[in-house]
N, C-alpha and C positions, 0 to 999 in steps of 0.2 A: 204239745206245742200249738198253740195258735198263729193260726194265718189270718191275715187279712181280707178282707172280701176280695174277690178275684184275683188273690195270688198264688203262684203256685211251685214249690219247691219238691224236685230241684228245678231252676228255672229250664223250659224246651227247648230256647233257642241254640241256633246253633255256635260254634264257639268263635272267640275274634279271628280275623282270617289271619293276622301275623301267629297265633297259638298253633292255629293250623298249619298254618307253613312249617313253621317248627319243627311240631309231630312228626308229616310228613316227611321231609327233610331229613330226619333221624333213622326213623322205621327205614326208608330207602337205602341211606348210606348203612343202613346194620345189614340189608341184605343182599347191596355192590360186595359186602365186604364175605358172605356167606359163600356167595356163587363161584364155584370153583375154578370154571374155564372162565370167566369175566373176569377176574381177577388175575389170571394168567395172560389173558387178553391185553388187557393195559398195563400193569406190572410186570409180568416177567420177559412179553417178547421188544419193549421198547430199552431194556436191559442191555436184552442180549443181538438186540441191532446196534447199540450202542459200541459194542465192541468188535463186531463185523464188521460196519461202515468205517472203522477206524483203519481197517488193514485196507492195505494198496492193490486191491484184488478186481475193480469195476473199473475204473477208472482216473483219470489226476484232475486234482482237483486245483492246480497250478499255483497251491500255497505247502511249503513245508510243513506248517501245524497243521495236520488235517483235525484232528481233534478240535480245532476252533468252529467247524462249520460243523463238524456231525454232532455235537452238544444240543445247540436249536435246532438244527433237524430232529433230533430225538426226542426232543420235547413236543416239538410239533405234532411228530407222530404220535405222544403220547395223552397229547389234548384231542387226536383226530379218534384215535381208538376206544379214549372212554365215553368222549361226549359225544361220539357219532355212531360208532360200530359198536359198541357194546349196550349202550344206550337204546338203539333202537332195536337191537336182536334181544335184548329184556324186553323190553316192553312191547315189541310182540308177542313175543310167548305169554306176556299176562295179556295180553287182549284173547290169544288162544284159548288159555285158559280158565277164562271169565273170571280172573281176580278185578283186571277192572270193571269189570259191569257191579261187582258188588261192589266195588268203591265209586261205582255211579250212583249206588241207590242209597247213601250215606248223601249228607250237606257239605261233601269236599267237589265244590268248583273246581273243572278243568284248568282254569287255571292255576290254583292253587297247586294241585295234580304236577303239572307242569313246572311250576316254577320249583316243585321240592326234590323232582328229579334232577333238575339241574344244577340246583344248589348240593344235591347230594355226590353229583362229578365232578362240582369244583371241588370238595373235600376230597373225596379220593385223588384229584391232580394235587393237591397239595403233596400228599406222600410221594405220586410221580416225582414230582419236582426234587422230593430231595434224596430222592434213590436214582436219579439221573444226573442231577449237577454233580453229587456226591462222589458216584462212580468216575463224574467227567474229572472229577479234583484230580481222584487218585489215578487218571491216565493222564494228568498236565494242563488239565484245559485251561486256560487264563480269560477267564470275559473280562468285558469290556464297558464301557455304557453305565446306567444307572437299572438297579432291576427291577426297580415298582416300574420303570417304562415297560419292561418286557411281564411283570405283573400284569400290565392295563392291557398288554395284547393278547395275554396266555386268558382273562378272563370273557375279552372279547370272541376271541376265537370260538373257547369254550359255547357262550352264548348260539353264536350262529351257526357250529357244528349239533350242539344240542337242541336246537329248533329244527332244523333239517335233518336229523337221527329222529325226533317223534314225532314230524311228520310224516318218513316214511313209515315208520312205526306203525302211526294211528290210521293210517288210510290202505296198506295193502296188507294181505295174509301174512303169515307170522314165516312160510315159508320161503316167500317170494322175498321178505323182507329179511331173512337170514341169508341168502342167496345177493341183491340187491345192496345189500350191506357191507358185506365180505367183498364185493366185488368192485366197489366204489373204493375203499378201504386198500384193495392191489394196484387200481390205477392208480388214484392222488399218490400212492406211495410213489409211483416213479415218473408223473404227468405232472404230479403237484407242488412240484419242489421242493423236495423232502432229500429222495433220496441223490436226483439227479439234479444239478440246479439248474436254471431256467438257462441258462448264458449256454447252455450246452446245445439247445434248440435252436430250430431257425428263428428270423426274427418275425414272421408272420404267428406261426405256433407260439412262440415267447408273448408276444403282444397279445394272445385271447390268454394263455395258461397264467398271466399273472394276477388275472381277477378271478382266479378260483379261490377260496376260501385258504385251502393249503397253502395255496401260494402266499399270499396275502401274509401269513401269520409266520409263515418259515421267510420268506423274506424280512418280512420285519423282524423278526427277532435275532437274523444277520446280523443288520444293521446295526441292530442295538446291540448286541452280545458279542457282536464279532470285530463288528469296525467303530464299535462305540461313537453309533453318531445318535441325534434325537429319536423322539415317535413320528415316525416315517407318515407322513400325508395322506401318499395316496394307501397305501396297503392297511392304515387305520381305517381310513373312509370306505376301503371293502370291504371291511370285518365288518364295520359299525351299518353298512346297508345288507350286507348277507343276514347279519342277525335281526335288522328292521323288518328284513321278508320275513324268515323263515319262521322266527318264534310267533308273530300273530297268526299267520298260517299255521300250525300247529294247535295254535289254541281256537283257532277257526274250523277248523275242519277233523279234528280229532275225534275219534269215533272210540268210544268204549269195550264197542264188543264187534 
C-alpha cells in the first residue's frame, strides 16, 4: 500500500469525544451490572423498602393510599442510591485501585470519565424505574400527572446526585468515602424526604431540609405522581443548581489516583 507523503495509517489521534462517550458509557454500565453488592444496592433494597414503607408500622401518613406517596419515595431512593451511594463507593475503589490512573494515561478526558459514569446510572435507573412502578402496580398504586415530568426530575436528580457521589469520590480515600457515602445515604433517607415527609418536621428544620437535593426530587415527584399537579418551580430550580454545582466541581477537582 502506498501512503502519501506525511501520512500515517492507522490515523494517532485520538477518537471523537461522542465515540468516546459511547465506549465509556457501555464498558461502565457492563460493569454496574457485574458488581454484586451495587446492584443489590440499588435493585434489590429500593424493592424491598418498597414494601416496608407500605405497612403502617413508623408512622401515618394521614392519606388512606399510602402506597401513593411511598411509590416516589422509592424511586427517590432509588435514583439517591445509584447515582450517589453506589456511584461514589465504585469509584473510589477504582481510584484505590489505580484503574483510574490508567485510564488517566489513555486520551479519555475527565470529563468524558464523568459524563459516561453518569450516563451509565441513568441506564441502570431505567430498570429501577420499572421494577419499582411495576411492583407499585401490583400493590395498587395509581399515579397521577404526566411521567416525562417526573422523567425531567428523576434525570435531574440523577445529574446532581451523580456529581456530588464523584466528587466525593475523586477528592477523599476510597475508605472515608465508603463510610462518607453509606452515611449520607441513612440520613437523606430519613432527613430528606424520602422516608419521613418534611410536614412531619418543624417549620424552621422544614424550611433548610427542603433544598436538599432528596428533598427537592421526592417532593417533586409527589407533586407530580401523587397530586398530579405540574413541574414544580422551586424543587426544579434545586435540582437544576445542585446539579450546576456539583458536576463542574467534580470535573474540576477530580483526582485520578
Amino acid at each position: 500500500m502506498t501512503l502519501a507523503p506525511g501520512r500515517f495509517a492507522p490515523d494517532p489521534a485520538a477518537a471523537p469525544t461522542g465515540r468516546m462517550l459511547g465506549a465509556q458509557t457501555g464498558m461502565e454500565f457492563r460493569l454496574l451490572l457485574r458488581n454484586g453488592e451495587q446492584v443489590g444496592l440499588t435493585l434489590l433494597i429500593p424493592v424491598l423498602l418498597l414494601f416496608f414503607f407500605n405497612l403502617p408500622l413508623l408512622y401515618s401518613l394521614g392519606t388512606p393510599r399510602r402506597i401513593d406517596f411511598v411509590v416516589p419515595s422509592i424511586i427517590t431512593l432509588a435514583v439517591m442510591s445509584a447515582a450517589f451511594t453506589g456511584l461514589a463507593i465504585g469509584t473510589g475503589f477504582e481510584r484505590k485501585y489505580a484503574v483510574l490512573k490508567r485510564l488517566g494515561a489513555t486520551a479519555l478526558p475527565r470529563s468524558v470519565l464523568i459524563g459516561g459514569k453518569t450516563l451509565s446510572v441513568l441506564l441502570l435507573e431505567l430498570v429501577q424505574l420499572v421494577l419499582v412502578c411495576g411492583f407499585g402496580f401490583v400493590l395498587a398504586w395509581h399515579p397521577h400527572g404526566d411521567p416525562l415530568l417526573a422523567l425531567v426530575l428523576v434525570v435531574l436528580g440523577t445529574i446532581a446526585f451523580g456529581g456530588l457521589g464523584l466528587l466525593v469520590a475523586g477528592t477523599l480515600r476510597a475508605e472515608v468515602t465508603l463510610a462518607a457515602a453509606n452515611l449520607v445515604w441513612l440520613v437523606l433517607l430519613f432527613a430528606g424526604g424520602i422516608a419521613v415527609p418534611l410536614s412531619k418536621y418543624g417549620g424552621t428544620a422544614r424550611d433548610v431540609l427542603q433544598y436538599l437535593p432528596s428533598a427537592a426530587l421526592s417532593n417533586g415527584l409527589h407533586d407530580v405522581l401523587q397530586h398530579g399537579h405540574g413541574l414544580p418551580l422551586r424543587e426544579t430550580l434545586t435540582l437544576l443548581v445542585w446539579a450546576a454545582v456539583a458536576l463542574p466541581a467534580a470535573a474540576r477537582w477530580f483526582r485520578w489516583e
